[in-house]
C-alpha positions as CSV (number, residue, x, y, z in Angstrom):
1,X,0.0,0.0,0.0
2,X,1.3,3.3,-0.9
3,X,0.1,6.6,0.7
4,X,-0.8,9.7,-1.6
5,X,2.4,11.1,-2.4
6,X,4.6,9.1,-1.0
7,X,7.2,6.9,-2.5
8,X,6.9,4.4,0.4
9,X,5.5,1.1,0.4
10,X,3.6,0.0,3.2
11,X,3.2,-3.7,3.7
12,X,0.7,-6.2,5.4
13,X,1.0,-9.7,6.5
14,X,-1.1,-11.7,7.5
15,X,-0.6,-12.3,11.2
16,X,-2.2,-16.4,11.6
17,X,-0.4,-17.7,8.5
18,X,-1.3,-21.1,9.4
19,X,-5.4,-20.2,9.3
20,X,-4.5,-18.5,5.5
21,X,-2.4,-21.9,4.6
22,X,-5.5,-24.0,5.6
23,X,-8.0,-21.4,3.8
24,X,-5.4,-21.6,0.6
25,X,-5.4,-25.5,0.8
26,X,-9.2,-25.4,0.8
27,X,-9.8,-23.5,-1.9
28,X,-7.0,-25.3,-4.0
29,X,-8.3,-28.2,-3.2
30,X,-12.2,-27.2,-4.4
31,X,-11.7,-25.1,-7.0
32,X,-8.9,-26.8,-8.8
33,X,-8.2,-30.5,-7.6
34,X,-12.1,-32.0,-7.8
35,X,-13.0,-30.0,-11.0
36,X,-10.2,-31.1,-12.3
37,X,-11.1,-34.6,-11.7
38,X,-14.4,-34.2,-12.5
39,X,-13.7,-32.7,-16.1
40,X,-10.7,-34.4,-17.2
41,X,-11.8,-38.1,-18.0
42,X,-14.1,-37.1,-20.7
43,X,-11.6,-34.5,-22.2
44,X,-8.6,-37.4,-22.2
45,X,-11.7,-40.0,-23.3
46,X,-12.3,-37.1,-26.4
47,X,-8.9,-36.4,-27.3
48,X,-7.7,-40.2,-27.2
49,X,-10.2,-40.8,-30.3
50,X,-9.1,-37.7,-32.4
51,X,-5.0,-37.9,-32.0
52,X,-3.5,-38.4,-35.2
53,X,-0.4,-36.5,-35.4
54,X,2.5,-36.5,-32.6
55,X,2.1,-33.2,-31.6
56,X,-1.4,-34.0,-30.9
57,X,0.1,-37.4,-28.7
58,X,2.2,-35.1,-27.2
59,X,-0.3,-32.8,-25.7
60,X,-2.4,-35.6,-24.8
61,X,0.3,-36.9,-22.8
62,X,0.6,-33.8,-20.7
63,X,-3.0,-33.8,-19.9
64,X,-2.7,-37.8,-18.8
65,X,0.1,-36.4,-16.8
66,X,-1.0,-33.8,-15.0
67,X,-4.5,-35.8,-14.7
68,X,-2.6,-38.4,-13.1
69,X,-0.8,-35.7,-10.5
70,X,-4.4,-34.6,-9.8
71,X,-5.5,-38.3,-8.7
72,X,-2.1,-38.0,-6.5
73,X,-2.7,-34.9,-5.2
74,X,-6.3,-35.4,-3.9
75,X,-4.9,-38.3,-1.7
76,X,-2.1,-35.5,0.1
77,X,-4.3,-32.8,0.3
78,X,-6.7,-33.5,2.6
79,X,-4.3,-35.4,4.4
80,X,-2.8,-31.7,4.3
81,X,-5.2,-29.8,5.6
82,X,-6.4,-32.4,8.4
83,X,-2.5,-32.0,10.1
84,X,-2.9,-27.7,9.5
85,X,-6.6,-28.1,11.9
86,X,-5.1,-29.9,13.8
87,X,-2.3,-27.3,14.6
88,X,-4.4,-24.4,14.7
């Protein structure tokens, strides 16, 4: 933050850092793990029957991947933000 005029820069932190890593956690964990899971198959399931060139293979490969890193992370997560309530 910056007052009027001034060349100073004021900043904020959050004092209970572990309450904003669970809140972060949570939100990363709704928002982007579980969609994520929920919309993938059928995009992998409709790209596996259109890939003809190896760019195309390629690309669908890093989907698979990061698909697969999704299924990963929604077993450490939670996990995750059971041990942050816990220290809170």
């Amino acid at each position: 933050m910056k007052k009027p005029g001034s060349r100073k820069v004021y900043l904020f932190m959050e004092k209970d850092i572990m309450s904003k890593s669970l809140e972060l956690m949570q939100k990363k964990y709704e928002n982007v793990i579980l969609k994520s899971k929920i919309v993938l198959p059928s995009i992998i399931k409709e790209c596996k029957k259109n890939v003809k060139t190896q760019k195309q293979k390629q690309e669908l490969k890093i989907v698979c991947d990061y698909y697969n890193q999704i299924i990963h992370a929604e077993s450490i997560i939670p996990k995750m933000i059971e041990i942050l309530r816990e220290k809170r």
